[in-house]
C-alpha positions in Angstrom: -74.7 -63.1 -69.1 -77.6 -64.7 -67.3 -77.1 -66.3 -63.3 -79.9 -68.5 -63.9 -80.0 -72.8 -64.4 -77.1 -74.8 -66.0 -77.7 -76.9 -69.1 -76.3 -80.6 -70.1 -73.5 -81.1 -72.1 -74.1 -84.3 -74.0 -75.0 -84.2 -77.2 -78.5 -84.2 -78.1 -79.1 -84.6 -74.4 -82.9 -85.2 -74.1 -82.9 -88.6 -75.8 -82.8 -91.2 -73.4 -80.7 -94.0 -72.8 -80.8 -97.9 -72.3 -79.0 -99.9 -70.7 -79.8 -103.6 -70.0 -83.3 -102.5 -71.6 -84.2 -100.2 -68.7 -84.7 -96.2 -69.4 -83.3 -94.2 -67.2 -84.8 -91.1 -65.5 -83.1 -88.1 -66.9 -82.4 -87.5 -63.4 -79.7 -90.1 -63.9 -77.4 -87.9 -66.0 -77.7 -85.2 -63.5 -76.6 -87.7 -60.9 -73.2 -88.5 -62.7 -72.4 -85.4 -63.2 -73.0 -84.2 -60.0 -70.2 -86.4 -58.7 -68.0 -84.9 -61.3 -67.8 -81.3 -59.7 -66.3 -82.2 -55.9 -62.9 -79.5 -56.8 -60.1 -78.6 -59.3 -57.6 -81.2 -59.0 -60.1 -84.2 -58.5 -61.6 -86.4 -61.2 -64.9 -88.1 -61.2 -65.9 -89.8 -57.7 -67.5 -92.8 -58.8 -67.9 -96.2 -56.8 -65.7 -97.8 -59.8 -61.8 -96.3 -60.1 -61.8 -97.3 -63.5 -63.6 -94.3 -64.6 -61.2 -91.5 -64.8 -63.5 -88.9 -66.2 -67.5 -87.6 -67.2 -65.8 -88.5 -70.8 -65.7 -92.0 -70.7 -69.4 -92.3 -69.1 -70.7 -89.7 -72.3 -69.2 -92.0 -75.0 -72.2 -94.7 -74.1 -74.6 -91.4 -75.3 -76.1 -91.9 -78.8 -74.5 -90.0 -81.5 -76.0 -86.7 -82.0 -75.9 -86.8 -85.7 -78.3 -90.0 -85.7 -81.8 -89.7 -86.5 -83.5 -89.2 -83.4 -86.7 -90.4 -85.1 -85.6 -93.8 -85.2 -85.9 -95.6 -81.9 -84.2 -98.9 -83.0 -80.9 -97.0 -83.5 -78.3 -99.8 -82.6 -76.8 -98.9 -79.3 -73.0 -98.8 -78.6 -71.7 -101.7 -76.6 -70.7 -100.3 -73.3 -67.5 -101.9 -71.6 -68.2 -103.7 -67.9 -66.9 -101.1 -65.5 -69.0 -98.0 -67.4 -72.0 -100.4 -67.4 -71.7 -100.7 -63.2 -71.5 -97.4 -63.4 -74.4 -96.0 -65.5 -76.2 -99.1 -63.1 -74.8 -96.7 -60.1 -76.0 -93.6 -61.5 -79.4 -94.7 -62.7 -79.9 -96.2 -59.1 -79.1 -92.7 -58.0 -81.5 -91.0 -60.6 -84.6 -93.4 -59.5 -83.9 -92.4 -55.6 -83.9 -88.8 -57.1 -87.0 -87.1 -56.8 -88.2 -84.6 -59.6 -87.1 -81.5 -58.4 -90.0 -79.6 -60.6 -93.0 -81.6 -59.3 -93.7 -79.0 -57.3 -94.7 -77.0 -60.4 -97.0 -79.3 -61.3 -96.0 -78.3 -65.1 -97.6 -81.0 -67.0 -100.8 -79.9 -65.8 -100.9 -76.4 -65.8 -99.1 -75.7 -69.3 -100.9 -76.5 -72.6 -98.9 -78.4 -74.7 -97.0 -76.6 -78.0 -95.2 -77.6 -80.9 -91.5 -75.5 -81.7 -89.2 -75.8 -84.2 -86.2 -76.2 -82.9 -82.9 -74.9 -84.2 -79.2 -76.8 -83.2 -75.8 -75.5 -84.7 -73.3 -77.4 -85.3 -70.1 -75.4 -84.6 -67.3 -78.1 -86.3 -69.3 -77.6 -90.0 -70.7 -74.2 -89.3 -74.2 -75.2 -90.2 -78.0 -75.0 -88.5 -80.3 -78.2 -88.4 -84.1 -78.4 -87.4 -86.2 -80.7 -86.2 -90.1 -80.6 -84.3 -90.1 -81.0 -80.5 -93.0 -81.1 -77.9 -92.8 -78.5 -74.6 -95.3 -77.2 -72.1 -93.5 -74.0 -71.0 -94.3 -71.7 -68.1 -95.8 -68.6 -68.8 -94.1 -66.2 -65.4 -90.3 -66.5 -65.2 -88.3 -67.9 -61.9 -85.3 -66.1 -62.5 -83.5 -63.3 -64.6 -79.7 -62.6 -65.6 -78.4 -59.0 -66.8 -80.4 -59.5 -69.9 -82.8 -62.1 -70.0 -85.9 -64.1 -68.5 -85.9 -67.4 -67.8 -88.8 -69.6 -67.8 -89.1 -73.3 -66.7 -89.8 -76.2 -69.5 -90.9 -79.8 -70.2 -90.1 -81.5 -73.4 -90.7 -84.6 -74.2 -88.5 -87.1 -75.7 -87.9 -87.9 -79.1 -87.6 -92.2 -78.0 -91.4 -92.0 -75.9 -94.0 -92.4 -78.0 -96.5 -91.8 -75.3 -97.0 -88.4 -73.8 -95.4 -89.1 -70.2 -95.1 -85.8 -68.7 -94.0 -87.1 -65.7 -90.7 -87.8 -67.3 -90.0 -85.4 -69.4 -87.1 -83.2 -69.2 -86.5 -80.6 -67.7 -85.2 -77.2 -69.4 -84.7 -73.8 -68.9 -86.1 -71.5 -71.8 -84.6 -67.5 -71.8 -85.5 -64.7 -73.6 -84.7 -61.3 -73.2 -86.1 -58.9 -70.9 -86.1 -55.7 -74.4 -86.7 -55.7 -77.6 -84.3 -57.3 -79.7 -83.6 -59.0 -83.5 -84.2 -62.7 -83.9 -81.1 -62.7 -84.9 -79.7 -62.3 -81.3 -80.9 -65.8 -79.9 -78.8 -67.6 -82.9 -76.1 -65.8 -82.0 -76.0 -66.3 -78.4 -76.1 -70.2 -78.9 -73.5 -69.8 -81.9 -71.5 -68.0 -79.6 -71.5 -71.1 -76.2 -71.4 -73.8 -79.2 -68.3 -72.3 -80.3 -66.9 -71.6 -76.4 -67.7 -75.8 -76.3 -64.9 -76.2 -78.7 -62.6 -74.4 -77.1 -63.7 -76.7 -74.1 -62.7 -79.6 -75.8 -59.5 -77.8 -77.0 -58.6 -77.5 -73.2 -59.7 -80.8 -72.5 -56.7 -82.0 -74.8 -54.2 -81.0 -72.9 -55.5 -83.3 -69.7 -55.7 -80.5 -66.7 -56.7 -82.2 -63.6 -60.5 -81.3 -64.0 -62.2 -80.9 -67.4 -64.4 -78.5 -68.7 -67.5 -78.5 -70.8 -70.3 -76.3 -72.0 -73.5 -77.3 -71.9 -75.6 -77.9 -75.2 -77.9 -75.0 -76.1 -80.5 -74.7 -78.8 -83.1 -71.8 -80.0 -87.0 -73.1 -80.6 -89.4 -70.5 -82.4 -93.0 -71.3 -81.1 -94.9 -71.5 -84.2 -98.3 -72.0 -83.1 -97.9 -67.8 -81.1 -99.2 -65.3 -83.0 -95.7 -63.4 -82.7 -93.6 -67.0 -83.1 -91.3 -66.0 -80.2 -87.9 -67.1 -79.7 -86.4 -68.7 -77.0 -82.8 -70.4 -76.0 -83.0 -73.0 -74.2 -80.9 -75.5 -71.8 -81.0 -78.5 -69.7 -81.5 -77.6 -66.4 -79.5 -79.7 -63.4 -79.5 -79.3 -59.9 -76.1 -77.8 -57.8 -74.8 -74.7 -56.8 -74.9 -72.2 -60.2 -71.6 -70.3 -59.1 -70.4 -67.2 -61.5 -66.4 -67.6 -61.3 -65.5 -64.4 -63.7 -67.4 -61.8 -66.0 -66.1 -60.1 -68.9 -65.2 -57.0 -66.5 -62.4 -59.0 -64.3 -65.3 -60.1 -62.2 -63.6 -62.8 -59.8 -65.7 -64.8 -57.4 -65.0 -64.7 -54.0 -65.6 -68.6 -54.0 -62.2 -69.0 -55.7 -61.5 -71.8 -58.3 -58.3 -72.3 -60.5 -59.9 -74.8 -63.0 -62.1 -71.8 -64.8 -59.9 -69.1 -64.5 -57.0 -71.0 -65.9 -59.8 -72.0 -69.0 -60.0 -68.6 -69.8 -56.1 -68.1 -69.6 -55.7 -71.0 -71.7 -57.7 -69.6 -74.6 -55.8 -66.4 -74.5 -52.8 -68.5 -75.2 -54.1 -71.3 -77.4 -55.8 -68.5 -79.9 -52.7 -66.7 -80.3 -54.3 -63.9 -78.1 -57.0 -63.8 -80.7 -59.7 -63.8 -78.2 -60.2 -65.6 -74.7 -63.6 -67.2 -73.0 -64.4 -65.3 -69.7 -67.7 -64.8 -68.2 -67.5 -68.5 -66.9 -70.6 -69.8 -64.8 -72.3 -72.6 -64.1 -72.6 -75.9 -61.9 -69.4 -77.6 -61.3 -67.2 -77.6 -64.5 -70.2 -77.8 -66.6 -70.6 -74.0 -67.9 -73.0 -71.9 -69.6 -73.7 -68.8 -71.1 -70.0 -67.8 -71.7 -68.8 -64.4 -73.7 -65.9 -64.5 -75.9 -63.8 -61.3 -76.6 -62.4 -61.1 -79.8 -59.2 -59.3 -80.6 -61.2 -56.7 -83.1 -64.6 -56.6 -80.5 -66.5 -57.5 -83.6 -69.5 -60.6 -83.5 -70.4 -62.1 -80.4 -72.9 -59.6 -79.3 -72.6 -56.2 -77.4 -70.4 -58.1 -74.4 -67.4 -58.3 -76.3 -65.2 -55.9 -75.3 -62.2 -56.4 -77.7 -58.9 -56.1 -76.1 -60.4 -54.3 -73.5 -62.1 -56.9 -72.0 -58.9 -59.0 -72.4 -56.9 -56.3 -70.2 -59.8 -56.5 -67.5 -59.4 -60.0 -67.3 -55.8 -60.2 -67.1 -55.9 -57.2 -64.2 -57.4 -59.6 -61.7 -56.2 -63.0 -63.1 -53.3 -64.3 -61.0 -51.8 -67.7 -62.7 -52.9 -70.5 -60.1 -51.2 -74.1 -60.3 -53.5 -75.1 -63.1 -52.0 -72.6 -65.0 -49.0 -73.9 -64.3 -49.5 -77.6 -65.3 -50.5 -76.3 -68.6 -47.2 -74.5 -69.1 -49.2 -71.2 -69.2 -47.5 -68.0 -68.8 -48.2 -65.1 -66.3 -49.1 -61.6 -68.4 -46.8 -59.1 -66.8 -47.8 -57.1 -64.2 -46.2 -54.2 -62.2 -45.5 -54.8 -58.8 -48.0 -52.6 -56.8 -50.2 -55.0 -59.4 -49.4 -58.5 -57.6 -49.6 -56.5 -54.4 -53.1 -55.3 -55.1 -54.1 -58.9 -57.0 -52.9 -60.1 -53.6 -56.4 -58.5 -51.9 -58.6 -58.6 -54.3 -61.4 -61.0 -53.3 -64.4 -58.9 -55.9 -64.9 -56.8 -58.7 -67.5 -55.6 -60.8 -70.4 -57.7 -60.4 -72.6 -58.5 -63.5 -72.1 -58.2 -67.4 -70.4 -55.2 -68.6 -72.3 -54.3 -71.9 -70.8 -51.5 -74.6 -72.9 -48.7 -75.1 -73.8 -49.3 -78.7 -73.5 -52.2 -80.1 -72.1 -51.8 -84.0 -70.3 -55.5 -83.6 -73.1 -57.9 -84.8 -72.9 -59.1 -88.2 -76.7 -59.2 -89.0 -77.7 -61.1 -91.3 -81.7 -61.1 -92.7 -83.0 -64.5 -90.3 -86.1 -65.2 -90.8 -86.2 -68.3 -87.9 -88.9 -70.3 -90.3 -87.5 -69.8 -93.7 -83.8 -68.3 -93.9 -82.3 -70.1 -91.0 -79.7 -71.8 -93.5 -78.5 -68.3 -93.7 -76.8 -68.5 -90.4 -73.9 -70.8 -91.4 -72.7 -68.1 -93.7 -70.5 -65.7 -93.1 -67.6 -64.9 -90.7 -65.8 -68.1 -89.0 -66.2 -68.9 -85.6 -63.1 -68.8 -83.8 -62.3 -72.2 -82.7 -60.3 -74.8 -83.0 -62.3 -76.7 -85.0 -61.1 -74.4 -88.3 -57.1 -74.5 -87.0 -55.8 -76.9 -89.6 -58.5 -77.2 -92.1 -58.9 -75.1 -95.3 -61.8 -73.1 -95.6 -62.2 -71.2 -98.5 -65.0 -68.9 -97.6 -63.9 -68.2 -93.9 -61.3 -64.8 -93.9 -57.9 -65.9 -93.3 -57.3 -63.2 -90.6 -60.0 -65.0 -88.7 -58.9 -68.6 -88.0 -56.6 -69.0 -85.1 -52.7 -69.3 -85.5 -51.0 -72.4 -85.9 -48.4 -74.0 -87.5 -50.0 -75.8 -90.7 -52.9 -73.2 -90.4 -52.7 -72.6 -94.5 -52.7 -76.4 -95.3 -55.0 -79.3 -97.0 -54.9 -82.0 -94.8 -56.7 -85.1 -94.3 -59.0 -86.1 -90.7 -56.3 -88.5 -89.5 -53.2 -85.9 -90.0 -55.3 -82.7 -88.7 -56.2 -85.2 -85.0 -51.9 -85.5 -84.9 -50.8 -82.3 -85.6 -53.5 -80.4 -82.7 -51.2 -81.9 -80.2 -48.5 -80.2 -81.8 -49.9 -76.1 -81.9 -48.1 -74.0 -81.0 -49.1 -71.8 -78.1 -48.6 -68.1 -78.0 -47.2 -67.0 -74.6 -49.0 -64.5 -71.9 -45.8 -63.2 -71.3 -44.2 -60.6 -73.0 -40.8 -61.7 -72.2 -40.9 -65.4 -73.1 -42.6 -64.6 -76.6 -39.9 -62.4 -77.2 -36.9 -64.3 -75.8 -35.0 -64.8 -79.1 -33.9 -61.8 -81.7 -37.6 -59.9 -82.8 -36.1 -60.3 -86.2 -36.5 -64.3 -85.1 -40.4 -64.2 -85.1 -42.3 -65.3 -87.8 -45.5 -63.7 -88.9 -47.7 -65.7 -86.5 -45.7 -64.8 -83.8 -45.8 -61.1 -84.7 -49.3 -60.9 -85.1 -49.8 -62.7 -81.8 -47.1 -59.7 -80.4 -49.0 -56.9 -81.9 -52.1 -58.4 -80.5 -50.6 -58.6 -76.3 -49.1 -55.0 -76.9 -52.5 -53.7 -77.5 -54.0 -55.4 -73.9 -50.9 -53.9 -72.2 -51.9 -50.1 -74.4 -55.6 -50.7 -72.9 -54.4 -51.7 -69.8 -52.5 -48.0 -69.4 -55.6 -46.6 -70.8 -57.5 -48.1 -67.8 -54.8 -46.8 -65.5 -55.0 -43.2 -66.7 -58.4 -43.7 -66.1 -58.8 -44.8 -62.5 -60.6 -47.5 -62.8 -58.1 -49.6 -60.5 -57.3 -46.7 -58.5 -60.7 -44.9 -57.2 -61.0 -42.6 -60.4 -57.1 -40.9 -59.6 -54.5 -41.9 -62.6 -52.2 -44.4 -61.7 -48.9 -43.1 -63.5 -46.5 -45.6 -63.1 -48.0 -48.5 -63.5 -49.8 -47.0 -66.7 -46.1 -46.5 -68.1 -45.2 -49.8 -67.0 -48.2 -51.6 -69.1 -47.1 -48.5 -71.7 -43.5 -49.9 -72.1 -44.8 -53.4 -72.2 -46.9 -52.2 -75.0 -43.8 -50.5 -76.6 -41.9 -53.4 -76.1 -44.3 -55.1 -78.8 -43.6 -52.5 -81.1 -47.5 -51.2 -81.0 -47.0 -48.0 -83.2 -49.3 -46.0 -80.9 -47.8 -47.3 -78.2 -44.2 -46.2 -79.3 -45.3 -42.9 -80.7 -47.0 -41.6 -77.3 -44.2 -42.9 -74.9 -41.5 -41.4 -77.4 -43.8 -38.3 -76.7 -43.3 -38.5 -73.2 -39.6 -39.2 -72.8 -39.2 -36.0 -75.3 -41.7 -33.7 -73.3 -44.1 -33.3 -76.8 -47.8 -32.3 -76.5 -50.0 -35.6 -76.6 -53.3 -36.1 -76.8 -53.6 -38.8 -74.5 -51.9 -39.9 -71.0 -51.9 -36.1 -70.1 -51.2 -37.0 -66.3 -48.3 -39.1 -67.3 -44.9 -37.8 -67.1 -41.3 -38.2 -66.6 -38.4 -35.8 -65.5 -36.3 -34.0 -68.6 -33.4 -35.8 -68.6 -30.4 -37.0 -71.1 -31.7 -40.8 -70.7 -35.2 -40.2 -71.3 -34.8 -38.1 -74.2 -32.6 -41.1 -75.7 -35.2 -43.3 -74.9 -37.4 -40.8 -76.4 -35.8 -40.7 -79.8 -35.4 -44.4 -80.3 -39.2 -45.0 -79.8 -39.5 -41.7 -82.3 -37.0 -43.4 -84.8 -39.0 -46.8 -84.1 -41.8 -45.5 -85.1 -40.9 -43.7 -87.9 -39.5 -47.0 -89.6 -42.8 -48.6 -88.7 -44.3 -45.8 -91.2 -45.7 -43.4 -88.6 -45.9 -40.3 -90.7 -45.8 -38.0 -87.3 -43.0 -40.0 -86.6 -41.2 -39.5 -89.6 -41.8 -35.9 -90.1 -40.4 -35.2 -86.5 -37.4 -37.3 -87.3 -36.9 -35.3 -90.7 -37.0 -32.2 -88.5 -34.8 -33.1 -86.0 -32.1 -34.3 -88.4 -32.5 -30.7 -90.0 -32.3 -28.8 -87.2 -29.0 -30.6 -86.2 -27.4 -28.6 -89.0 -25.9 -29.2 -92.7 -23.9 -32.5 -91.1 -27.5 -34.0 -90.8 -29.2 -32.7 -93.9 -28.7 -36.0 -95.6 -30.5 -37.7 -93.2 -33.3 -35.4 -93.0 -33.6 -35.3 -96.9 -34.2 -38.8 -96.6 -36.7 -38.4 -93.6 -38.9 -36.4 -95.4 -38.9 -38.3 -98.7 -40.1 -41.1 -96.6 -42.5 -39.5 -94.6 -44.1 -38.0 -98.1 -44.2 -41.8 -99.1 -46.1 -42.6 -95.9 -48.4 -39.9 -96.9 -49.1 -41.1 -100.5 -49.4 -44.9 -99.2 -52.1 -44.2 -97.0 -53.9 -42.3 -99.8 -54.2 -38.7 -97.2 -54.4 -35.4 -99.1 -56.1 -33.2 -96.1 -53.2 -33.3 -93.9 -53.3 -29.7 -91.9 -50.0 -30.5 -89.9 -46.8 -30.2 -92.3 -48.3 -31.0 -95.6 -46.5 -32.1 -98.8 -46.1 -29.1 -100.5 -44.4 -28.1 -97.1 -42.1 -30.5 -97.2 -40.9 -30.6 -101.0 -40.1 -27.2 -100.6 -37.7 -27.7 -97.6 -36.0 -30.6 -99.3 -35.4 -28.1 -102.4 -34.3 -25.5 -100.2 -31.7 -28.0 -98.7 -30.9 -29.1 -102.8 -30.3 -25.3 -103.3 -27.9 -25.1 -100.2 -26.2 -28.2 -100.1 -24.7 -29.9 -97.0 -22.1 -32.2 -95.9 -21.9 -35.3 -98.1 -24.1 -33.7 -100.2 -23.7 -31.8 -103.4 -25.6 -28.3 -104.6 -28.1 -29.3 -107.0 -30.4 -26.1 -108.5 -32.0 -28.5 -111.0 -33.3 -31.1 -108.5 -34.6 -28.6 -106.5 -36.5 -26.5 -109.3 -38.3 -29.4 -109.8 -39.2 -29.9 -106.5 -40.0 -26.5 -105.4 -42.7 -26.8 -108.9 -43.8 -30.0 -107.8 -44.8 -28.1 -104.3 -46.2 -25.6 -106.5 -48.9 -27.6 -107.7 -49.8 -29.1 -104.4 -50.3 -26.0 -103.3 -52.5 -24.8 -105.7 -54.7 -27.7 -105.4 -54.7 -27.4 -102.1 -55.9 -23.9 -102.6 -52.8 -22.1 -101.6 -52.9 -19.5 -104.4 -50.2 -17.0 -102.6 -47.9 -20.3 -101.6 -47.9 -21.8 -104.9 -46.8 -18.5 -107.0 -44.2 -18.3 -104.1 -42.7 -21.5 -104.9 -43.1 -21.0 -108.6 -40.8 -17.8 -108.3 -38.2 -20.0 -106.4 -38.0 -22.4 -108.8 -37.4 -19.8 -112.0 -34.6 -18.8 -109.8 -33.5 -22.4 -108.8 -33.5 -23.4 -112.9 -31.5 -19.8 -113.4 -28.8 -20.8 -111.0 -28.2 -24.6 -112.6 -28.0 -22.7 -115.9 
């Protein structure tokens, strides 16, 4: 994401506010927030105590929802000690100088009209409206991705055209080619990271978090009607904290690292927020990872990401205060978080993007269009119904499938549950314990611990050379969870089985192992890993008529996985393969289990006819012979 300007938070923030009949600069709101970023267990620093945080100075804002056309909007009384401090602030803002004067904007910039579109992320839907600008035509910065250019607008409450007063912005577009379709996600994407904000912000850390308000205008009067996203600008130090690549800034905070961590958690490891910048607390142009790497633009790296993240994340106190949970690491792990001070710089983007749901946007005519579709995940949609959103989308919680009013769904969010980092605390009680939630949520951190091995056999935290035990340790973990793949491949390990992946890792042949091998195999078998099952079947067999019950019943269910999953090109045992060992076994018999010709001349005919389909001409009249003889001996 971009390391350019951040953008102001309130809602519907160029609109200016009165108090005591006085406008104030839009400096002013700069100047509060600037004394709300001083460090992560401080709250604002205001001249009056009673103000405890930026929240209680927003509520005096207008309501974004109100129509912004109408300057006689009544205002909402404001209570003594926020009023001597909004007198504080604006005294603050009129000693403030415009840091853009310098620019001389207003007079070098024609004046255009763009159509501005704001997405509501709580109802999922786009609004428009006309706004004035003079925009600059060279950029003053640039991110990974985009431009950015410097902008006036005027506000929506001055009816005369006062340049000198307009607010300031920050318009970005991107440096290639790209669909209009891009910009609306990119400010779908931080409106929905804003919720989660909020979500954090519930659970009263020491320093709250927001994202800043972000909107896409089309300049209608261009030939081309360009698209640009654009922010408030404020003044401060723009400070990237973490990417989506495990990115941590050598200028150390806990309050935005432990955000990210949070949403891990609070989404049911569904997806987490990382790529946190901005000024202060107040971020901006966030990337969310989602647990299938699908919407959200070519930054989301699924799971992936999630394991890069959680590779250079150590839980700080903040962490701790919200009763997070530490995702396990090996040991030679903490040593090496221990000295880790930077990390891949920058966005990390995937080499082809095939995530973005694109829908036909036409920014003038077919904007409506963008409130259609997938769900955002956020909070937002954790307790409410929503009949055209797919269930497998909204975030776990515990009335998640529910009708309930406003005033239940604002007491039962303090009551979600959370979905623990660590492997051991969400798995403390009997698996059998979980319920479906909780599984899902299992599943989903077995698969950041199978991509962290991946990484590991890799190199990428060790200078390109595999790093074999701690891949099996994040391996176990991942077994742990019951990830089929997971099982399967460490159950190929332990047993000393060809594999196609984690070639470098290995363990010595001995009698533990190859136990711990063969309950992973079993594991996986009753998970419905065909593979599994089929080597089960096998080994049962090979263990001799005592286990030829067993293996009969191995293969019967592997034949079952087969015909669930709808595969007839299977090269590796096929069907007709198996059926015609089980009626060999019928034909033999074994211990607990009685000689049965008949059974198995209708089996060895059943693997007849596979094979013939499967163009096994010479196969099939084989197994026809054995079953005349098989119907010959029951007679």
């Amino acid at each position: 994401m971009d390391n350019t300007s951040a953008s102001q938070d309130s809602a519907d923030s160029e609109s200016a506010t009165f108090l005591a009949g006085t406008r104030h600069s839009p400096l002013v709101l700069s100047a509060v927030k600037s004394s709300c970023v001083d460090s992560d267990f401080q709250q604002v620093s205001s001249p009056d105590p009673s103000v405890e945080s930026i929240s209680d100075i927003s509520d005096s804002f207008p309501d974004s929802s109100s129509d912004v056309s109408t300057p006689s909007t009544p205002i909402t009384p404001i209570s003594p000690s926020k009023r001597r401090h909004w007198r504080w602030a604006a005294n603050k803002g009129r000693r403030t100088s415009d840091p853009w004067d310098v620019y001389e904007i207003e007079e070098t910039c024609p004046k255009e009209i763009a159509l501005r579109y704001r997405y509501d992320a709580k109802n999922r839907t786009w609004t428009t409206d006309e706004i004035t600008i003079k925009l600059q035509s060279e950029s003053f910065a640039h991110g990974a991705l985009r431009n950015c250019f410097r902008m006036k607008k005027l506000s929506a409450f001055v009816h005369q055209h006062d340049w000198k007063h307009a607010s300031n912005y920050v318009a970005k577009c991107y440096k290639e080619t790209v669909d209009r379709h891009s910009y609306f996600d990119d400010v779908q994407l931080q409106m929905d990271a804003k919720l989660w904000a909020e979500e954090y912000n519930k659970r009263n850390p020491p320093k709250k978090v927001d994202m800043f308000q972000t909107a896409v205008i089309e300049l209608t009067e261009r030939q081309d009607k360009p698209l640009y996203c654009i922010e408030r600008f404020i003044e401060g130090d723009y400070i990237k904290y973490n990417s989506n690549s495990g990115f941590v800034s050598p200028e150390f905070r806990q309050t935005p690292h432990a955000f990210s961590h949070f949403t891990f958690e609070r989404s049911g490891h569904k997806l987490i927020v990382v790529d946190v910048q901005g000024v202060g607390d107040l971020y901006t142009d966030p990337q969310i990872h989602t647990e299938d790497g699908l919407r959200y633009g070519s930054a989301n790296l699924g799971t992936k990401g999630m394991a890069l993240f959680f590779n250079t994340h150590r839980c700080n106190p903040i962490c701790k205060v919200l009763c997070l949970t530490p995702f396990d690491l090996s040991r030679h792990e903490l040593e090496r978080q221990d000295s880790i001070t930077e990390s891949i710089d920058g966005t990390v983007v995937r080499e082809q993007d095939t995530s973005s749901q694109k829908c036909p946007i036409s920014a003038i005519e077919n904007f409506e269009e963008l409130g259609i579709g997938d769900a955002p995940l956020h909070p937002a949609l954790l307790l409410k119904k929503a009949t055209s959103v797919p269930t497998n989308m909204i975030p776990s919680t515990s009335e998640a499938d529910t009708e309930t009013d406003d005033e239940q769904v604002k007491q039962q969010r303090h009551f979600v549950k959370m979905r623990p980092t660590s492997l051991k605390v969400l798995t403390d009680h009997s698996m059998e314990t979980l319920d479906k939630k909780d599984a899902v949520s299992l599943l989903l951190l077995g698969q950041v611990h199978y991509d962290m091995a991946l990484y590991h056999e890799s190199g990428r935290f060790s200078k390109g050379s595999p790093n074999v035990e701690d891949g099996l340790f994040h391996l176990q973990k991942a077994a742990q969870a019951e990830m089929l793949e997971a099982c399967l491949t460490l159950s190929k390990i332990y047993l000393q089985l060809p594999r196609d992946q984690f070639l470098a890792f290995s363990v010595s042949d001995t009698a533990e192992h190859r136990e711990k091998g063969l309950a992973l195999m079993r594991l996986a078998a009753l998970s419905g890993c065909r593979e599994a099952t089929v080597y089960m079947a096998k080994k049962c067999d090979a263990d001799g008529p005592d286990s030829w019950k067993e293996a009969v019943q191995w293969y019967q269910k592997a034949i079952e996985c087969e015909q669930a999953a709808g595969e007839s090109d299977i090269v590796v045992d096929p069907q007709y393969s198996l059926l015609a060992r089980i009626a060999e076994i019928h034909m033999a018999g074994g211990v607990d289990m009685d000689r049965d010709p008949q059974r198995a001349g209708e089996l060895y005919t059943e693997a007849a006819e596979l094979a013939m389909e499967a163009m096994k001409g010479k196969l099939a009249n084989k197994y026809y012979e054995l079953a005349e003889e098989a119907w010959a001996a029951a007679e």
